[in-house]
LOPA-67283 format. One record per residue (C-alpha): residue number from 1; residue in one letter; x, z, y. Coordinates in steps of 0.2 Angstrom, whole numbers, plus 2048, in hexadecimal, padded with zeros to 3 digits. Example, Ala and Ser with C-alpha at 12.3 -4.5 7.8 and 13.67 -1.06 7.14 Angstrom:
2
[1 "A" [83E 827 7EA]],
[2 "S" [844 824 7FB]],
***
This chain:
385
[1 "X" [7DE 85E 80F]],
[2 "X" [7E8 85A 7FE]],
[3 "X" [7E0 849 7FE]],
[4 "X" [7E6 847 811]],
[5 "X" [7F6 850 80E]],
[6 "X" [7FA 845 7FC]],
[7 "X" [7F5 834 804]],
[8 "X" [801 837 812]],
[9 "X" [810 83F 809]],
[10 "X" [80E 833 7FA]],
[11 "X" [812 821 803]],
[12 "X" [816 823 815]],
[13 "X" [827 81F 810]],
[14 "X" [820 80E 80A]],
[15 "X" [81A 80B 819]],
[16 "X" [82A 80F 822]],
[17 "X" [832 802 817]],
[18 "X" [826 7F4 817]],
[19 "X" [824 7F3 829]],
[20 "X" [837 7F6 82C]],
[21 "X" [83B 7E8 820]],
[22 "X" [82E 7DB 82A]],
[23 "X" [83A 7DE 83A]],
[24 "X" [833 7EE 842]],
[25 "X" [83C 7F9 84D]],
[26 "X" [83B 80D 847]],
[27 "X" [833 80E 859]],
[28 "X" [825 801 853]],
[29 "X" [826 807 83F]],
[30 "X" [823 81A 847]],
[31 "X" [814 811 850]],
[32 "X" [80A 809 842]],
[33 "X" [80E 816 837]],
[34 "X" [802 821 847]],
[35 "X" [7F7 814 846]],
[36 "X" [7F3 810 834]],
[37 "X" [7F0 827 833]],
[38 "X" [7E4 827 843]],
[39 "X" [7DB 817 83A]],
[40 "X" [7D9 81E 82A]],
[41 "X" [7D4 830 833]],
[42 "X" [7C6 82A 83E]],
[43 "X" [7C0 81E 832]],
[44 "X" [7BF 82D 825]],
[45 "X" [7B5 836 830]],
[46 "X" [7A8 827 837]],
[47 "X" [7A5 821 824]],
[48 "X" [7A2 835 81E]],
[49 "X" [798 839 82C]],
[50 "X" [78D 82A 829]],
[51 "X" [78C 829 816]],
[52 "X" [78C 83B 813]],
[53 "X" [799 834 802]],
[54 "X" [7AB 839 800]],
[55 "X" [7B2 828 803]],
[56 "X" [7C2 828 80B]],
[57 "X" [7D0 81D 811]],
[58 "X" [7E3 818 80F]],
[59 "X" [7EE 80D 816]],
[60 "X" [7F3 7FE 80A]],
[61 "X" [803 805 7FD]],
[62 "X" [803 7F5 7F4]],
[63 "X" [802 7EC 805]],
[64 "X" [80F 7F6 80D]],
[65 "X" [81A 7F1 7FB]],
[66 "X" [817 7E0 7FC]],
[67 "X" [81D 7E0 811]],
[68 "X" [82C 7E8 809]],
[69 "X" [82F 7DB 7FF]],
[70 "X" [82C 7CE 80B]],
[71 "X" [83C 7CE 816]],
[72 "X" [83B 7CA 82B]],
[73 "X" [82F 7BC 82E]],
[74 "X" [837 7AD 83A]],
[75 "X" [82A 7B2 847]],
[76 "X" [835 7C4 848]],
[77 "X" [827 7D2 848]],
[78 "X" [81B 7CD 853]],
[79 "X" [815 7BF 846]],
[80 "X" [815 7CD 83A]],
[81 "X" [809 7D7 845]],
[82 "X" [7FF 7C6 845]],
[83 "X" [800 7C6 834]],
[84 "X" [7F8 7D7 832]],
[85 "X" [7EB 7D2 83F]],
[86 "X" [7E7 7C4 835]],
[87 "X" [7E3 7D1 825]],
[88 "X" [7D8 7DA 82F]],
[89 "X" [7CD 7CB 834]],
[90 "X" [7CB 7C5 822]],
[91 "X" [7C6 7D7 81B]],
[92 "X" [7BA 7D7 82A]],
[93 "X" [7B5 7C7 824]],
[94 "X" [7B3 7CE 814]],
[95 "X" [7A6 7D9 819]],
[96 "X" [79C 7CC 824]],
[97 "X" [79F 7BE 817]],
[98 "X" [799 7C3 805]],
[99 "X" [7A2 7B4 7FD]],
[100 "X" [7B3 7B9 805]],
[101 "X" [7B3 7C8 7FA]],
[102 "X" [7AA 7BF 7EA]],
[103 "X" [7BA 7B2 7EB]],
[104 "X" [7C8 7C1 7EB]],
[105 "X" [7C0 7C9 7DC]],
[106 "X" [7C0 7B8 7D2]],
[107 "X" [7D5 7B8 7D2]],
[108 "X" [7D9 7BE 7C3]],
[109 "X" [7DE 7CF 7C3]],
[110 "X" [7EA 7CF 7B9]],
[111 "X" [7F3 7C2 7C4]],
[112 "X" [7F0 7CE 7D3]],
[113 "X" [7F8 7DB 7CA]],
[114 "X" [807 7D2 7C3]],
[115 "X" [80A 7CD 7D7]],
[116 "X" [809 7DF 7DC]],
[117 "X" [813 7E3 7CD]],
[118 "X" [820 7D6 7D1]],
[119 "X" [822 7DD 7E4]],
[120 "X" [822 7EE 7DF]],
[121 "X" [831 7EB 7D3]],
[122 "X" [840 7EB 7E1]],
[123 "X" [839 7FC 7EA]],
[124 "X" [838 803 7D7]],
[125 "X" [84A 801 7D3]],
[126 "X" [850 807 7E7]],
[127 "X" [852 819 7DF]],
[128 "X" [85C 812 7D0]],
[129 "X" [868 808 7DB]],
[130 "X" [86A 816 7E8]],
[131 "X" [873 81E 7DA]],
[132 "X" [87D 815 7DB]],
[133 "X" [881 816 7ED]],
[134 "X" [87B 828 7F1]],
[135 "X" [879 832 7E4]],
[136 "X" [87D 843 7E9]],
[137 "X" [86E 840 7F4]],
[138 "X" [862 836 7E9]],
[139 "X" [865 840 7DA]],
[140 "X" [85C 851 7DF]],
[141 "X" [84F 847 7E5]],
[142 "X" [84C 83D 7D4]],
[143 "X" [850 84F 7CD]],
[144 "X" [840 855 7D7]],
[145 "X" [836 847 7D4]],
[146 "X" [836 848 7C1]],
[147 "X" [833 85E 7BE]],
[148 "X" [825 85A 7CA]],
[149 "X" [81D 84D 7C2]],
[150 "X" [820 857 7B1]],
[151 "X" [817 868 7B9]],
[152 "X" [80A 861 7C7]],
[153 "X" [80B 84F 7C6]],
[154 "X" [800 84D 7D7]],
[155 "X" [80E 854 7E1]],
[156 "X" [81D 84B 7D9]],
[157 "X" [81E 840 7E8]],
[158 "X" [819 84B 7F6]],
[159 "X" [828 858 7F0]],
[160 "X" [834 84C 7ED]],
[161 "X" [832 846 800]],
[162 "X" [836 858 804]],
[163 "X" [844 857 7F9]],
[164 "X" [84A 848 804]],
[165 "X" [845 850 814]],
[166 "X" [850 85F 80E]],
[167 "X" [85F 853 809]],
[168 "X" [85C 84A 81C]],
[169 "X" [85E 85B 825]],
[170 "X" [86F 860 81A]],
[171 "X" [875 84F 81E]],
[172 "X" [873 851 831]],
[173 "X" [876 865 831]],
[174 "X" [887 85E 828]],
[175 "X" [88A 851 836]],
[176 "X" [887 85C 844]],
[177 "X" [879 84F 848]],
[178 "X" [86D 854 857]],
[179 "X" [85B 84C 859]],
[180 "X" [852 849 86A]],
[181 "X" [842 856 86A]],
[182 "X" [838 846 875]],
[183 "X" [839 83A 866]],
[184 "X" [830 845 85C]],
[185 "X" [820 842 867]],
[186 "X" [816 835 85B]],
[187 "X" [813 825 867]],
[188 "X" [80B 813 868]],
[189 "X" [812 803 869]],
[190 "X" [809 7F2 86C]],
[191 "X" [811 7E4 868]],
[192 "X" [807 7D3 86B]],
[193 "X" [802 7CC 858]],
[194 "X" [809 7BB 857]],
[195 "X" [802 7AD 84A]],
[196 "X" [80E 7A3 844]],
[197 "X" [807 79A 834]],
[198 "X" [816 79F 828]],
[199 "X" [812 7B2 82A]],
[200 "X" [7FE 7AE 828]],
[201 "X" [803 7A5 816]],
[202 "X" [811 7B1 813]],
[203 "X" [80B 7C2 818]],
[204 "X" [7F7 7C3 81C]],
[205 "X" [7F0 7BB 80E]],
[206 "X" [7FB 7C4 7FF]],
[207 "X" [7F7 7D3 80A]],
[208 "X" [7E8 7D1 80A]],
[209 "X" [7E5 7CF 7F9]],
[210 "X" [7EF 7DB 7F1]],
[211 "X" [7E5 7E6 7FD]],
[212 "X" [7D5 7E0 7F6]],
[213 "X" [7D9 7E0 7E3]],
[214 "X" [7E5 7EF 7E3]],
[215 "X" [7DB 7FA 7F1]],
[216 "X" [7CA 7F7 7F6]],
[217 "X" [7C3 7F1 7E5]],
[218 "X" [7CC 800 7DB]],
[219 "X" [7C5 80A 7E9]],
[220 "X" [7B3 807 7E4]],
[221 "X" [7B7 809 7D3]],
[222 "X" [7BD 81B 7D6]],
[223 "X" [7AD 820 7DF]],
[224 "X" [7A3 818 7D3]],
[225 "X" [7AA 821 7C5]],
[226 "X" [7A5 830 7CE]],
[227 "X" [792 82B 7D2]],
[228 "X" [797 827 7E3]],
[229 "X" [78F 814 7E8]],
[230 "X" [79C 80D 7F8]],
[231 "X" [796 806 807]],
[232 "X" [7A1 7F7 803]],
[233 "X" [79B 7EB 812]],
[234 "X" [79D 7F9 81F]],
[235 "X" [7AD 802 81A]],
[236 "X" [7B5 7EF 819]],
[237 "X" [7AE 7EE 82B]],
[238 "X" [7B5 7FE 82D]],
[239 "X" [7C6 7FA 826]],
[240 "X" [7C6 7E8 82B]],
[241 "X" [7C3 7EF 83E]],
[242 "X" [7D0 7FD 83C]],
[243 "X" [7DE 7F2 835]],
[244 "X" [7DA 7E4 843]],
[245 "X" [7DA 7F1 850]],
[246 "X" [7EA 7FA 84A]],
[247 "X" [7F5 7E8 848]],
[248 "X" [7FB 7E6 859]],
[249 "X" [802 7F9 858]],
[250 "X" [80A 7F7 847]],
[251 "X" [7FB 7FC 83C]],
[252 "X" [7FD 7EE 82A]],
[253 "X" [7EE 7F2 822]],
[254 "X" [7E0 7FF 81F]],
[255 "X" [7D7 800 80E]],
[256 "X" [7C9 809 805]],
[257 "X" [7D4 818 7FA]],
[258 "X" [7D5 815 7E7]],
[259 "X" [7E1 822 7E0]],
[260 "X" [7DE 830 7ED]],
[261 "X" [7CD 82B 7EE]],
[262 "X" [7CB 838 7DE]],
[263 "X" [7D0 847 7E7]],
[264 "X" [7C2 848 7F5]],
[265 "X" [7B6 840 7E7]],
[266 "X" [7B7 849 7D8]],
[267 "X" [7B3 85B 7D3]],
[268 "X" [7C3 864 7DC]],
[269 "X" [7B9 85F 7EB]],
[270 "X" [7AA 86C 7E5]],
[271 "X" [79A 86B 7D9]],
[272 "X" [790 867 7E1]],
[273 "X" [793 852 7E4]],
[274 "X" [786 850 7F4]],
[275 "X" [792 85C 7FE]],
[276 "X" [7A4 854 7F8]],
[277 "X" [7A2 849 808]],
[278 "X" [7A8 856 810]],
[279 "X" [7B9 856 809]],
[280 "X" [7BB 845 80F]],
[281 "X" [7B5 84A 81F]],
[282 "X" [7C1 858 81E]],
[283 "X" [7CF 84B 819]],
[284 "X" [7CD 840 829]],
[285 "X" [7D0 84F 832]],
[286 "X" [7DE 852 828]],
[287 "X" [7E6 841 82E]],
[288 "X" [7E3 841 83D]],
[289 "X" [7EB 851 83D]],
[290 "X" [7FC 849 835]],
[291 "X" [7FA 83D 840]],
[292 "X" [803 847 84C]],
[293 "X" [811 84A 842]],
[294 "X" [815 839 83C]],
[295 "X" [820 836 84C]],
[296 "X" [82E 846 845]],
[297 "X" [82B 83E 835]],
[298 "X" [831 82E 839]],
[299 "X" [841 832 843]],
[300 "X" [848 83F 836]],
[301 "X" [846 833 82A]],
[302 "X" [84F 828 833]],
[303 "X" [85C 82F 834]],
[304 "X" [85E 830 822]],
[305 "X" [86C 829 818]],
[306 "X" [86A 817 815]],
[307 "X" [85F 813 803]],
[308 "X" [858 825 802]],
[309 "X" [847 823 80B]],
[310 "X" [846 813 800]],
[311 "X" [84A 81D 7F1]],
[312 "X" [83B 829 7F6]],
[313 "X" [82F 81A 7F7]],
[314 "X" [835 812 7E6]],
[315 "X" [82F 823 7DC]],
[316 "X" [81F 823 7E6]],
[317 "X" [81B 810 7DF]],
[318 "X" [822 813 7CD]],
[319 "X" [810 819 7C6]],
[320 "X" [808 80A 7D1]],
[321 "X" [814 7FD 7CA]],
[322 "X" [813 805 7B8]],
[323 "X" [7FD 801 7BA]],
[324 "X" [800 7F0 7C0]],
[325 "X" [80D 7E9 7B3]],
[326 "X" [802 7F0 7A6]],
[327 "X" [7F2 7E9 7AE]],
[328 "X" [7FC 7D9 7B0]],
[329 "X" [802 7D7 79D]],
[330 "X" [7F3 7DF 796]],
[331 "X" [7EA 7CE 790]],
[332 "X" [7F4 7C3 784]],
[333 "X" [7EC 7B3 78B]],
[334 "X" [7F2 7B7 79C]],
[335 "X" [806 7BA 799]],
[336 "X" [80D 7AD 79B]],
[337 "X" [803 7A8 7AE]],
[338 "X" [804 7BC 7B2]],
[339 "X" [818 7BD 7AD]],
[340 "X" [81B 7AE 7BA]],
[341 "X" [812 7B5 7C6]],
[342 "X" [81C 7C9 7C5]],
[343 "X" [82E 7BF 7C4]],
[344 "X" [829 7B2 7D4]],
[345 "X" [823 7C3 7DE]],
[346 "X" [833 7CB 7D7]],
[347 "X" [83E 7BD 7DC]],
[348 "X" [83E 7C1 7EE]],
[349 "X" [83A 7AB 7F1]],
[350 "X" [839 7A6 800]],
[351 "X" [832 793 805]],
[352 "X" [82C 78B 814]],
[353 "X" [82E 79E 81B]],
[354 "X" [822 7A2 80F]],
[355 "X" [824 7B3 806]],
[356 "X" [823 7B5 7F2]],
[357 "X" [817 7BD 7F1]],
[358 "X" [80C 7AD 7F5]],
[359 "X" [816 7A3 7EA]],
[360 "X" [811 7AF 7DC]],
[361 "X" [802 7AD 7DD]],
[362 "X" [800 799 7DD]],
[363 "X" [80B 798 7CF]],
[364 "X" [802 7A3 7C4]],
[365 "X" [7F3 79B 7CB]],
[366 "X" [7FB 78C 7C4]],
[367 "X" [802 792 7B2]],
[368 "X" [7F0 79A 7AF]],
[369 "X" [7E8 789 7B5]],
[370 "X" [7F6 77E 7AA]],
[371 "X" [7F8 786 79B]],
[372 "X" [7EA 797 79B]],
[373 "X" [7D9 78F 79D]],
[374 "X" [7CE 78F 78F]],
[375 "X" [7C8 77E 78B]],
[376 "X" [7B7 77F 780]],
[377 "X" [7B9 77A 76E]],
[378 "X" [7B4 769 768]],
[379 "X" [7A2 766 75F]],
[380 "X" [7A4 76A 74C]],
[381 "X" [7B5 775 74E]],
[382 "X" [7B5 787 74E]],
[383 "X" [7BD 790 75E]],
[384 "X" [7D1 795 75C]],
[385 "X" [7D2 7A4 756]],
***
């Protein structure tokens, strides 16, 4: 239930935002925010069930940042619910085509994390600048957020949502502000995926790699370091499936979990490790559960004041964006190609209707391939130190 309850609280404000900022309605944000819960839920439970491991999944944070970042694409939403479709095909194809999967792990990673890095870095500094706007309202908030993470550093985020949710409800106590009991009900909307060629460039293919180098391959990682072997090609099908099915209602992207992963996996979860599955059972459960909530979330927040839900999401994604910029500047040799690649994703450039986050990634493509490859030493001459 605390992986389930942790997972939700931590991000869903990322989501909000991402899928706002690529031209959703709150009626059509509400409804992939449904959708990506009821994925991860039943796919939770069908992967437990089966593998008798506790695997879980989460919707895509890093993915959900970078739609943020990504602006309205000229095909309106629609080619944005294309583009989402699109990402569930390729991680689909993933599974069915080993290569797919062998090509993503050969981009550098540090080059993957300097893009998530750079994406990250406008959401980061959204509580900073609401100071400047709100602070009244964003300051007990940050205040929250810090003696949390000083005292139980797992709930920082969860508790300063509350925080928020507590500042929403003064705000419209203050206002005299009345909320229809009917919009509460959690609901689907479809909206027919549109492929327009810009979004597919712009916003499936970052997605879906950020998705694989920041999600699902972590993901394994965290199982493995627990003695837990993933069922990589059938929780990609899984995934893949889910996130295809869940486009057309909203849904962006639904991942194998890397940093909640620990929670269900590791020894909070019992002993005895052949009986953890059951926490992750127990935590599809738990989502599908909060799935029913996600519609009262959705309105109350909002109704919040402009910058403070962004503010929330910023805190969530500091820790995220403080891994990826060290991952990013870690190596000496890669600098220069990964610092071109965090200021391009950073920059907010658009071309051809082509988000930055592309463009990030081809130029350090390019910078590493120009000025970072290694080029073997002549005969007779000792290698540079």
């Amino acid at each position: 239930m605390v992986t389930a309850l942790v997972g939700f609280t931590s991000s869903f404000a990322v989501v909000l935002a991402g899928l706002r900022a690529t031209g959703a309605s709150p009626e059509q944000a509400a409804s992939g925010l449904l959708a990506l819960t009821l994925a991860m839920g039943l796919g939770i439970v069908l992967l437990a069930l089966r593998y008798r491991i506790p695997v879980t999944l989460a919707w895509s944070t890093p993915g959900a940042a970078l739609l943020a970042g990504a602006g309205i694409p000229s095909g309106g939403w629609p080619a944005a619910v294309g583009a989402f479709l699109v990402t569930g095909v390729l991680i689909a194809l993933t599974a069915a085509v080993p290569w797919l999967g062998r090509l993503v792990a050969r981009i550098p990673q540090h080059l993957a994390q300097a893009m998530l890095a750079g994406v990250l870095l406008p959401l980061c500094l959204a509580p900073f600048q609401s100071l400047g706007t709100i602070p009244l309202l964003v300051l007990p908030v940050i205040l929250v957020w810090l003696a949390a993470s000083a005292v139980a550093p797992k709930w920082s985020v969860p508790l300063a949502l509350v925080a928020a949710l507590t500042v929403i409800g003064v705000q419209l106590g203050l206002a005299g502000t009345t909320i229809d009991p009917s919009s509460l009900t959690p609901s689907l909307a479809f909206t027919v995926p549109v492929l327009d060629p810009a979004a597919v460039i712009g916003i499936a293919l970052p997605l879906y790699v950020v998705t694989m180098a920041s999600q699902n391959l972590p993901g394994v990682a965290v199982l493995s370091s627990f003695g837990y072997e993933t069922p990589w090609r059938p929780a990609l099908a899984v995934t893949g499936l889910g996130t295809a099915v869940v486009a057309p209602f909203g849904g962006h992207a639904v991942n194998l979990a890397a940093l909640s992963a620990a929670l269900s996996a590791g020894e909070g979860a019992g002993e005895d490790r052949d009986r953890r599955w059951i926490a992750a059972l127990t935590a599809g459960v738990s989502y599908l559960v909060l799935a029913a909530g996600s519609g009262a979330l959705v309105v109350v927040v909002g109704a919040a004041p402009p910058g403070l839900v962004e503010a929330v999401a910023g805190l969530a994604l500091i820790g995220t964006m403080a891994t990826a910029v060290t991952a990013a500047f870690q190596d000496a040799t890669g600098r220069m190609s990964g610092a071109v690649t965090f200021l391009l994703a950073a920059s907010g450039l658009s071309v051809l209707g082509i988000g930055g986050a592309f463009w990030a990634l081809v130029g350090g493509l390019l910078v590493r391939a120009a000025i970072e490859r290694r080029r073997a030493p002549r005969v007779g001459t000792a290698p540079p130190a």
